[in-house]
C-alpha positions in Angstrom: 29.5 -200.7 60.2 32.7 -202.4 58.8 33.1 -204.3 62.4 29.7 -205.0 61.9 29.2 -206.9 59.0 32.3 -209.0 59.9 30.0 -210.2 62.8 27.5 -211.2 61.1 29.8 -213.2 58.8 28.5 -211.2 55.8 31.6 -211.9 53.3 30.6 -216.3 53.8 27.1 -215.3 53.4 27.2 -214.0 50.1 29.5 -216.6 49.1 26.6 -218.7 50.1 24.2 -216.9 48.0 26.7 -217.2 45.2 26.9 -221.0 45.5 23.2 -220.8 45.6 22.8 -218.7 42.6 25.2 -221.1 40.5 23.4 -224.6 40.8 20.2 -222.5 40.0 22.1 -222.0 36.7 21.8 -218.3 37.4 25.7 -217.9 36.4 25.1 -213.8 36.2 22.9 -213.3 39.7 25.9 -214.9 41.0 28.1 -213.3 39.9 26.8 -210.0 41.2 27.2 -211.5 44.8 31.1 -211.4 44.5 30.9 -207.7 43.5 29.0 -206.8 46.0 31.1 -207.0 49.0 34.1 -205.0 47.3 31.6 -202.1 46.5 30.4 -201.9 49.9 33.5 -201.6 51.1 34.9 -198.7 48.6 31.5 -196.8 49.5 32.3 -197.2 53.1 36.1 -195.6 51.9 34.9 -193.0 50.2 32.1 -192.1 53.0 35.2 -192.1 55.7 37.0 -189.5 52.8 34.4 -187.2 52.7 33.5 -187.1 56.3 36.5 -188.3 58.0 35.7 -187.5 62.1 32.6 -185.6 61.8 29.5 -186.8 63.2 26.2 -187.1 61.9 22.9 -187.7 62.7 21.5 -191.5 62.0 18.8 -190.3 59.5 21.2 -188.4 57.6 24.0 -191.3 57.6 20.7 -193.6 56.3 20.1 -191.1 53.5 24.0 -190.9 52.7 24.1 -194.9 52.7 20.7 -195.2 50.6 22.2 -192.8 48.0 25.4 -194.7 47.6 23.9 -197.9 47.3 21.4 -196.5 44.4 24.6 -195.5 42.3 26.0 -198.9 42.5 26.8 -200.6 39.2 28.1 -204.2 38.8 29.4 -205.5 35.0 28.2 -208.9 33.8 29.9 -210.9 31.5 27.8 -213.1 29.1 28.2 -216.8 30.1 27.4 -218.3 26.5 29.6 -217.9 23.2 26.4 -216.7 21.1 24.7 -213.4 23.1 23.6 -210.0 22.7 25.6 -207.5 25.4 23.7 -204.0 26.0 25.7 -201.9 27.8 27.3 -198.6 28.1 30.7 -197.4 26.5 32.7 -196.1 29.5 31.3 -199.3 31.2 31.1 -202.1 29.7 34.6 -204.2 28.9 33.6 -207.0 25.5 35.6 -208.6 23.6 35.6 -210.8 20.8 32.6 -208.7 19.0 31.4 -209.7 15.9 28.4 -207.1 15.4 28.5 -203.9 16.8 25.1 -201.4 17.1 26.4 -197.7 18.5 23.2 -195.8 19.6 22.6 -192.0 19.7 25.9 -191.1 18.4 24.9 -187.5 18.3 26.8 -183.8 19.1 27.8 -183.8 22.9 27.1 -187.2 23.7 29.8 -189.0 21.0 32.5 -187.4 22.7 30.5 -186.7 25.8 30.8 -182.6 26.2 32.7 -181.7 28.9 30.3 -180.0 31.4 31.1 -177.0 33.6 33.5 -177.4 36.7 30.8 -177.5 39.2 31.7 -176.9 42.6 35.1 -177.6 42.3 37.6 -176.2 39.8 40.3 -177.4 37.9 42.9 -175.5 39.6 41.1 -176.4 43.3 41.2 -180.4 42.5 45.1 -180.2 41.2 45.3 -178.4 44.7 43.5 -181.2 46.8 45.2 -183.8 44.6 48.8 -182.2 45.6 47.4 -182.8 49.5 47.1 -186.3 49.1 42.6 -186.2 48.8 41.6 -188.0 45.5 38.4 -186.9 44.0 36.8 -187.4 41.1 38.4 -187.3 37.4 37.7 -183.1 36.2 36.9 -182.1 32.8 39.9 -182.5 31.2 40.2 -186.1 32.1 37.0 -187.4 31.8 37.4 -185.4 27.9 40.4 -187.3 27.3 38.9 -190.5 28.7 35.8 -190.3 26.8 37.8 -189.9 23.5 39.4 -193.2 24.5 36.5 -195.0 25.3 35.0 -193.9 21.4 38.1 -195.4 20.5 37.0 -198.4 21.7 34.1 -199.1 21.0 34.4 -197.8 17.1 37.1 -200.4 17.3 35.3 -202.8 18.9 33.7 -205.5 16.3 35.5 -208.0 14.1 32.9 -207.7 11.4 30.1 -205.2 11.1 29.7 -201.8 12.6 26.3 -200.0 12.5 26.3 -196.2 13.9 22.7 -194.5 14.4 21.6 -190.8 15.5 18.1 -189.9 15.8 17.3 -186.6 14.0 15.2 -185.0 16.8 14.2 -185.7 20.5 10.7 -186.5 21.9 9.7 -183.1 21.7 10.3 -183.3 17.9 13.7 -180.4 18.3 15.9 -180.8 16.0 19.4 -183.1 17.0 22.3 -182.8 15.3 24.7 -185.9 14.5 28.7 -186.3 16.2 31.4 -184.9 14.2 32.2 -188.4 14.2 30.2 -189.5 11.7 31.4 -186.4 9.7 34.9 -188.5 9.6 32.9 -192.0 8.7 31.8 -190.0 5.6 35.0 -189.1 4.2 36.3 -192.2 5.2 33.9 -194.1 3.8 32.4 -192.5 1.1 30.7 -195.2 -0.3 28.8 -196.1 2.2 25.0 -195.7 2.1 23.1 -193.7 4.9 19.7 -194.9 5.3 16.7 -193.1 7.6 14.7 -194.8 9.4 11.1 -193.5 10.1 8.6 -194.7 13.3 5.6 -195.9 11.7 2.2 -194.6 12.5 0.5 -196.6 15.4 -1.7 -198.7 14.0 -5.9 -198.0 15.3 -6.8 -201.3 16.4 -10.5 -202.2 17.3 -11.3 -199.3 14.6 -15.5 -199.4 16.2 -14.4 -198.5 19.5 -13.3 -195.4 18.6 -16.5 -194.5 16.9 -18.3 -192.7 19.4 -19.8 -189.3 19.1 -19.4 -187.0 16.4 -17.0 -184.5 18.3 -14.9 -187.0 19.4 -15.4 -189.3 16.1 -14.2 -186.7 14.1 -10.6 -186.7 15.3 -10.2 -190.1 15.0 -11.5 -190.0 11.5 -9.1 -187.1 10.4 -6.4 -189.1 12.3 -7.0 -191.8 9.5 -7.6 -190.2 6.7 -4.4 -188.5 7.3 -2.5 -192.2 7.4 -4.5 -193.1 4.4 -2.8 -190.4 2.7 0.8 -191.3 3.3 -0.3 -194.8 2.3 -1.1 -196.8 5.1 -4.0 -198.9 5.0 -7.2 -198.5 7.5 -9.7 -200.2 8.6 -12.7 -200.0 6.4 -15.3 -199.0 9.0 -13.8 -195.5 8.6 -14.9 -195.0 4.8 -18.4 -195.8 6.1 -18.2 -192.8 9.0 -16.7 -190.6 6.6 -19.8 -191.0 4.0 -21.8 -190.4 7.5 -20.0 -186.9 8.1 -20.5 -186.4 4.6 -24.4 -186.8 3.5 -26.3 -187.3 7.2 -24.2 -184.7 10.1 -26.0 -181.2 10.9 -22.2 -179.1 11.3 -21.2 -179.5 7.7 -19.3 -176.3 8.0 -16.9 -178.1 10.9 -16.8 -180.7 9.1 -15.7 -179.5 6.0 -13.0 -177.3 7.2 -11.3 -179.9 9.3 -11.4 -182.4 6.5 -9.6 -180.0 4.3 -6.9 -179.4 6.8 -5.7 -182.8 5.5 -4.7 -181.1 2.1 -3.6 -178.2 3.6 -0.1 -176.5 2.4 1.9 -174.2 4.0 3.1 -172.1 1.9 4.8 -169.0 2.5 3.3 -165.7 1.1 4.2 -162.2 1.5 2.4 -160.3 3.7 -0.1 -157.8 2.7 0.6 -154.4 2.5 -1.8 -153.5 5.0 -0.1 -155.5 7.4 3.6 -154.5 6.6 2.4 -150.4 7.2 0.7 -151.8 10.7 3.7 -153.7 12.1 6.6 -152.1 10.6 7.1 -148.2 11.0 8.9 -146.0 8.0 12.2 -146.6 10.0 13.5 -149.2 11.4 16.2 -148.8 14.3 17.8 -152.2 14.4 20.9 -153.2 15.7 23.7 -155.1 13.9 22.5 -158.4 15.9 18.9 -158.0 14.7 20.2 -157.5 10.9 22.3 -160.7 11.3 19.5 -163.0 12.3 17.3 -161.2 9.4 20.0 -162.3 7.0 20.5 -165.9 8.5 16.5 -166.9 9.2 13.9 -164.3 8.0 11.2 -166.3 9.3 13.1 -166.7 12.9 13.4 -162.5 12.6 9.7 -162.8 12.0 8.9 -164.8 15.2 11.3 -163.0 17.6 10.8 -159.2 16.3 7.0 -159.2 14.8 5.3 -161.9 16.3 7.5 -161.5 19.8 8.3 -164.9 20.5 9.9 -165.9 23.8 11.1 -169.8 24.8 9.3 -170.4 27.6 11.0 -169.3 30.6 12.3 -172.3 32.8 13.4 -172.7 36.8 16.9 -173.5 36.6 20.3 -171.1 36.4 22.2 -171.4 33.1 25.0 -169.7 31.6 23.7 -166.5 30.5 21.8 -165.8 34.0 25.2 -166.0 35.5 26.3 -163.8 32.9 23.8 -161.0 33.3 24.5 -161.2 37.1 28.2 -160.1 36.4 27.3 -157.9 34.2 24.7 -155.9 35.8 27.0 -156.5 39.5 30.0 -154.5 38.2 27.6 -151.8 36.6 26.1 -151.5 40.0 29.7 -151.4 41.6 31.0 -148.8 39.2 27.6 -146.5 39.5 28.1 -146.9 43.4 31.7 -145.8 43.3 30.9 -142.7 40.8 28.4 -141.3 43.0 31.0 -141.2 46.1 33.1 -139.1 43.7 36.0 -142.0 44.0 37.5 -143.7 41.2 38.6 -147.7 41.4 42.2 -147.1 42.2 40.6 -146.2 45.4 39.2 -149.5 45.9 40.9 -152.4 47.7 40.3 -156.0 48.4 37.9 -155.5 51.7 36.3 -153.1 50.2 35.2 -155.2 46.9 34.1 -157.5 48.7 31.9 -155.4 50.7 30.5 -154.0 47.1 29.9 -157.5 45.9 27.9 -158.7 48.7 25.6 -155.8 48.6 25.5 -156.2 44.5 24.6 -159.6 44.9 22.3 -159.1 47.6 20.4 -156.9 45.5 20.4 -158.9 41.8 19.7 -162.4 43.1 16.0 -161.9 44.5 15.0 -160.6 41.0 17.1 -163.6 39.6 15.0 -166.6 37.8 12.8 -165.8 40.7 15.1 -166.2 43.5 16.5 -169.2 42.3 19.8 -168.3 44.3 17.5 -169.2 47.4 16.1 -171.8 46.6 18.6 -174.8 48.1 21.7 -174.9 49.8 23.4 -175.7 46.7 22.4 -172.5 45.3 23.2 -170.5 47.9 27.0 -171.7 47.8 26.7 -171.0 44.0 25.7 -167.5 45.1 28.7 -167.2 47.4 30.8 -168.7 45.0 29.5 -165.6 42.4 30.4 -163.0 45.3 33.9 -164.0 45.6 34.8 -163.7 41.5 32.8 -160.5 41.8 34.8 -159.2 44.3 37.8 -161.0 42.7 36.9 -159.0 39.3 36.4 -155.5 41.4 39.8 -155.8 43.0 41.5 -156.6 39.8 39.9 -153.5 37.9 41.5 -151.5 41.1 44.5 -152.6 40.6 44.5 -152.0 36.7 43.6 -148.3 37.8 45.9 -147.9 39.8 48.3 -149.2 37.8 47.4 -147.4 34.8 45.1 -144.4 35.7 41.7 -146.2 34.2 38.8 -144.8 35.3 35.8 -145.2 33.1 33.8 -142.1 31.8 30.2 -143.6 30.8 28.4 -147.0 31.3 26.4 -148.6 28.2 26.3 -144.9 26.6 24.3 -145.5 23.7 24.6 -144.3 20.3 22.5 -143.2 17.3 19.7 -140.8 16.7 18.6 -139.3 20.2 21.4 -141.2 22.4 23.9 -139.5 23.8 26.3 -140.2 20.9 26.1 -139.4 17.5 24.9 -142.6 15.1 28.2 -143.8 13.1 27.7 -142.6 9.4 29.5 -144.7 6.5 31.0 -142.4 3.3 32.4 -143.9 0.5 35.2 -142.8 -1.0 34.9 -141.0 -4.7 
């Protein structure tokens, strides 16, 4: 490909398109052109990294080329002394800033928060970096340089700094503000914080949305409701309300879902009747359950009373991982207790025989076989049989070492549980 575009003269052509570009007064287009030949070649580099001799097929070295030249970024630099720059922190290098606007400084995105190692660990890149193959910054760095590159852009203007954090996200979930502006309040502690709210879409062309009653009525509640937090609205709708009011056959309806509009929720207890029906005389609850009781009642109310769930979503987070250890070494250790052997009796092949057939067992019934889903996912799943086996061998060598052997699994405790519930007394 290289030997390629030297044939075709592809380095003069650009240059041409430059030139072309710069009598146009299109300073910026043109100055893409110059960027774009040294990022063709560093994708080409990185390609012949990854790859090296291998072959591949001519569909799959289209897709591999398509991809690469989709994540291609070029910087601009502002031609005129008076302009507005958008751009990102970790990419964009400005200088002599007068006004500064930082957007959506909030938690894990002012620092960035360092996500997990992915494929690769820590501890593998160091090793691949010791062999002379350069990859991508880890964790660690990309932390470090992230904290840098807040650095610079708090830094960055000569006279006025504004920071903003929305509140919540477009499905109205609460969002909680950096740390960052945490230390702009004590270090500023005159400085005024303002809120700003989205307005209300204004109804424009108020008699097209007069239609039939059904569908009038939402429309009408919709701006009675702005009336109310004192917006103004078209006067057409004081004329369909009077309509609702003396001339429509569901007055009922009507009523009720004009009166929502007033409506306040207030918390009340709940009826005595309804405490004996969803609470018994005793409560078992563990020390979790009291805890959430004590930090939200009315989350204790959802999750316990009402049963509330999140909905359930296709991907494979943390915890999934973590109830697949979990419930893998249980297996393992109920395996190796009904062969009447203890760990020390375990060794590395072995593990890794009772890892595969844990795993092989937990990941159909795992975010509905998410583990099978892609290629990706099944290295992931190899990748879990390995630490599995990794975490077997080292609990045989602990036993070996120091004669463990474990006598129960999750034995419970409390009134009918195989232990006896833990009683407090107070001394006298």
């Amino acid at each position: 490909m290289f030997g390629w575009l030297e044939t075709i003269n592809a380095p003069n052509r650009l240059e041409t398109v430059r030139d072309l570009y710069d009598q146009q007064g299109r300073v910026e287009k043109g100055r893409e052109q110059d960027q774009v030949w040294d990022a063709v070649i560093q994708l080409f580099e990185e390609i012949t990294e990854v790859a090296g001799e291998e072959k591949m097929a001519l569909n799959t070295f289209r897709n591999v080329l398509e991809s690469g030249f989709d994540s291609l970024r070029f910087s601009h630099v502002p031609p005129s002394i008076d302009h507005v720059v958008i751009g990102s922190i970790n990419r964009s290098r400005m200088h002599g800033i007068k006004c500064a606007f930082l957007l959506g400084v909030n938690e894990g995105t002012w620092p960035m928060k360092p996500g997990g190692d992915g494929l690769i660990s820590e501890e593998e890149r160091s090793l691949l970096l010791t062999h002379g193959l350069q990859l991508a910054e880890g964790s660690k760095r990309q932390l470090l340089d992230d904290w840098f590159y807040v650095y610079l852009a708090f830094t960055l203007p000569a006279d006025y700094l504004w920071v903003s954090y929305p509140i919540s996200n477009e499905e109205g979930k609460q969002k909680v503000a950096s740390p960052l502006i945490k230390r702009m309040e004590e270090l500023f502690p005159t400085k005024e914080q303002r809120l700003f709210l989205q307005d209300p879409e204004e109804m424009t062309e108020a008699t097209r949305f007069v239609t039939t009653p059904n569908k009038t009525r939402s429309a009408l509640t919709a701006q009675l409701a702005r009336k109310l937090r004192g917006y103004p609205i078209d006067d057409i709708w004081e004329y369909v309300l009077n309509w609702y009011i003396e001339k429509s056959e569901n007055q009922a309806i009507h009523q009720n879902v004009l009166k929502s509009l007033f409506y306040q929720n207030k918390p009340t207890d709940l009826e005595n009747d309804t405490v004996k029906e969803m609470y018994p005389q005793e409560i078992n609850a563990s020390v979790s359950r009291l805890e959430m009781y004590h930090r939200c009642s009315y989350q204790h109310f959802a999750r316990y009373s009402l049963g509330l769930e999140e909905r359930p979503t296709y991907k494979l987070d943390a915890p999934d991982i973590g109830q697949l250890f979990h419930e893998a070494l249980k297996q393992i250790t109920e395996w190796i207790q009904k062969e009447g052997r203890q760990f020390a009796d375990v060794y590395d092949q072995e593990a890794k025989k009772y890892a595969n057939r844990a795993v092989g067992e937990l990941a159909p019934i795992l975010q509905h076989q998410i583990l099978h889903s892609s290629n990706r996912y099944q290295y992931i799943q190899r990748k879990l049989e390995q630490v599995i086996a990794r975490a077997t061998f080292v609990l045989s060598e602990q036993a070996r070492k120091t004669n463990f052997a474990p006598v129960g699994l999750e034995v419970g405790f409390g009134d009918q549980s195989q232990l006896a519930p833990i009683k407090s007394r107070s001394a006298k």
